[in-house]
Backbone as a ProteinNet text record, in pm:
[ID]
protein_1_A
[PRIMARY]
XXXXXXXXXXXXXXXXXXXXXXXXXXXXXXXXXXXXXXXXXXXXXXXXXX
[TERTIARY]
22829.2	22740.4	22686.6	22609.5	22511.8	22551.9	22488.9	22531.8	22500.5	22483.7	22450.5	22392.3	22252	22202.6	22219	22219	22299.4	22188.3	22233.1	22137.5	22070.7	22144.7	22107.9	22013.4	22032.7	21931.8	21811.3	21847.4	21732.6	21644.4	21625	21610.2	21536.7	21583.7	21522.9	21431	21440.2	21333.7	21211.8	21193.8	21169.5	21077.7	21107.8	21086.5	20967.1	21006.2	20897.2	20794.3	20808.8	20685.4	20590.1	20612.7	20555.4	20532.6	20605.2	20499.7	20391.3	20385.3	20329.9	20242.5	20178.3	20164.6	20090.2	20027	19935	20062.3	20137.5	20228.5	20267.5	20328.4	20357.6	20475.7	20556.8	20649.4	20628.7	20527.2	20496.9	20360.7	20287.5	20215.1	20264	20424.4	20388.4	20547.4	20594.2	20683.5	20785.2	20866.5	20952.5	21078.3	20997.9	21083.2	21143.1	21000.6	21103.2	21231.5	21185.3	21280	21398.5	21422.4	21492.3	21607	21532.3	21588	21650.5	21577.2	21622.9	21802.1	21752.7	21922.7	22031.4	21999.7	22056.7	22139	22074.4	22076.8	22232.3	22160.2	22252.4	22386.4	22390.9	22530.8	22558.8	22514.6	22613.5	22665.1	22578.8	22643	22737.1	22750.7	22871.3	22997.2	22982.7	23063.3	23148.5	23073.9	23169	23197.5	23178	23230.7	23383	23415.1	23494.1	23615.6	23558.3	23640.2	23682.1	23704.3	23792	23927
20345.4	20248.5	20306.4	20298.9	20331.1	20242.4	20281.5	20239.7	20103.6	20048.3	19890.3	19939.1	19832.7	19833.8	19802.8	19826.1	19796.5	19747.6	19640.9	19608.3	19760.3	19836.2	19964.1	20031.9	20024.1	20101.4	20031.8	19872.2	19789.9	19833.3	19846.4	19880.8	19984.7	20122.7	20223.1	20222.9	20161.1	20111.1	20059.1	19913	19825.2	19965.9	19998.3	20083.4	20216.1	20275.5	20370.5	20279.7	20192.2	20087.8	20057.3	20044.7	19984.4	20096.7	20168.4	20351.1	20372.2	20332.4	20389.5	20267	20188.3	20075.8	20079.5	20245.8	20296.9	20298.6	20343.4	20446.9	20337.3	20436.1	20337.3	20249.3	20267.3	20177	20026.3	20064.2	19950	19887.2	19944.4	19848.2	19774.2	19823.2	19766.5	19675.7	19645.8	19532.5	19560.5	19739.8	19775.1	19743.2	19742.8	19701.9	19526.9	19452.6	19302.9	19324	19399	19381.9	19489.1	19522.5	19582.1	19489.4	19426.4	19313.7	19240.3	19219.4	19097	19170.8	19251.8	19326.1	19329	19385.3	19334.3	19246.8	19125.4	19011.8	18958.1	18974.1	18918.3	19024	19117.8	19245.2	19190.8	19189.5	19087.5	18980.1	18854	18767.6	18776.2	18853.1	18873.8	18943.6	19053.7	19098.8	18986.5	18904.3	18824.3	18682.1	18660	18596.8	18636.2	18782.4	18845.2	18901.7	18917.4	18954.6	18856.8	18690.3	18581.9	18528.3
4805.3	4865.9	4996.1	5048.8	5138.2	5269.3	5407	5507.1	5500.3	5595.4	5635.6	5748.5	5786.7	5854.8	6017.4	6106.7	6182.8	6323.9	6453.2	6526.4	6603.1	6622.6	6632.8	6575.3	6470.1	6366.8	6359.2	6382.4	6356	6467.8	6576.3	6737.7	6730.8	6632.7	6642.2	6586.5	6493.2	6377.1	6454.8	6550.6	6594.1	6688.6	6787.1	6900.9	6801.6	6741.3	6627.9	6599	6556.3	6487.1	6601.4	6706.8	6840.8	6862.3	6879.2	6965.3	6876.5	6704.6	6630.1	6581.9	6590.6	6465.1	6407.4	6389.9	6266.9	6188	6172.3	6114.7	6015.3	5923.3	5767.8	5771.5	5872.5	5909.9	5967.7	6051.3	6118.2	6007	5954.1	5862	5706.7	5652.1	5547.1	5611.9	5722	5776.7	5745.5	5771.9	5780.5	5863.3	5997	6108.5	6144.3	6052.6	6061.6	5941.1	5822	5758.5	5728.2	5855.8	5918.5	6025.1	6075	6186.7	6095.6	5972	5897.5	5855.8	5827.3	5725.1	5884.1	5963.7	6066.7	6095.5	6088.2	6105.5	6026.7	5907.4	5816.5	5783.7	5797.8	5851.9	5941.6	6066.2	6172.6	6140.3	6072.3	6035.3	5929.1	5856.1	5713.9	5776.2	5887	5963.4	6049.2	6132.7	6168.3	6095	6002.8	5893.5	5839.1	5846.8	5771.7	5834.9	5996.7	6071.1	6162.5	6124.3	6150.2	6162.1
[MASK]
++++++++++++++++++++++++++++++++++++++++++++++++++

């Protein structure tokens, strides 16, 4: 299985798209759905670690 996305990663993601927002990241809504996976890894993480 592959990493999990992390608020970190989401960030770096987030930060490229904005320097760039020609760039193919930032036009086809990489970086929200990026935030989004984020999001929900944090929330399953502390769900689990209760």
């Amino acid at each position: 299985m592959g990493k999990s996305t992390g608020k970190g990663d989401s960030a770096r993601i987030q930060s490229a798209a904005a320097k760039n927002p020609d760039s193919k990241t930032a036009r086809d809504g990489f970086d929200r759905r990026a935030q989004s996976a984020a999001d929900k890894n944090a929330h399953r993480q502390s769900r689990t670690h209760r």
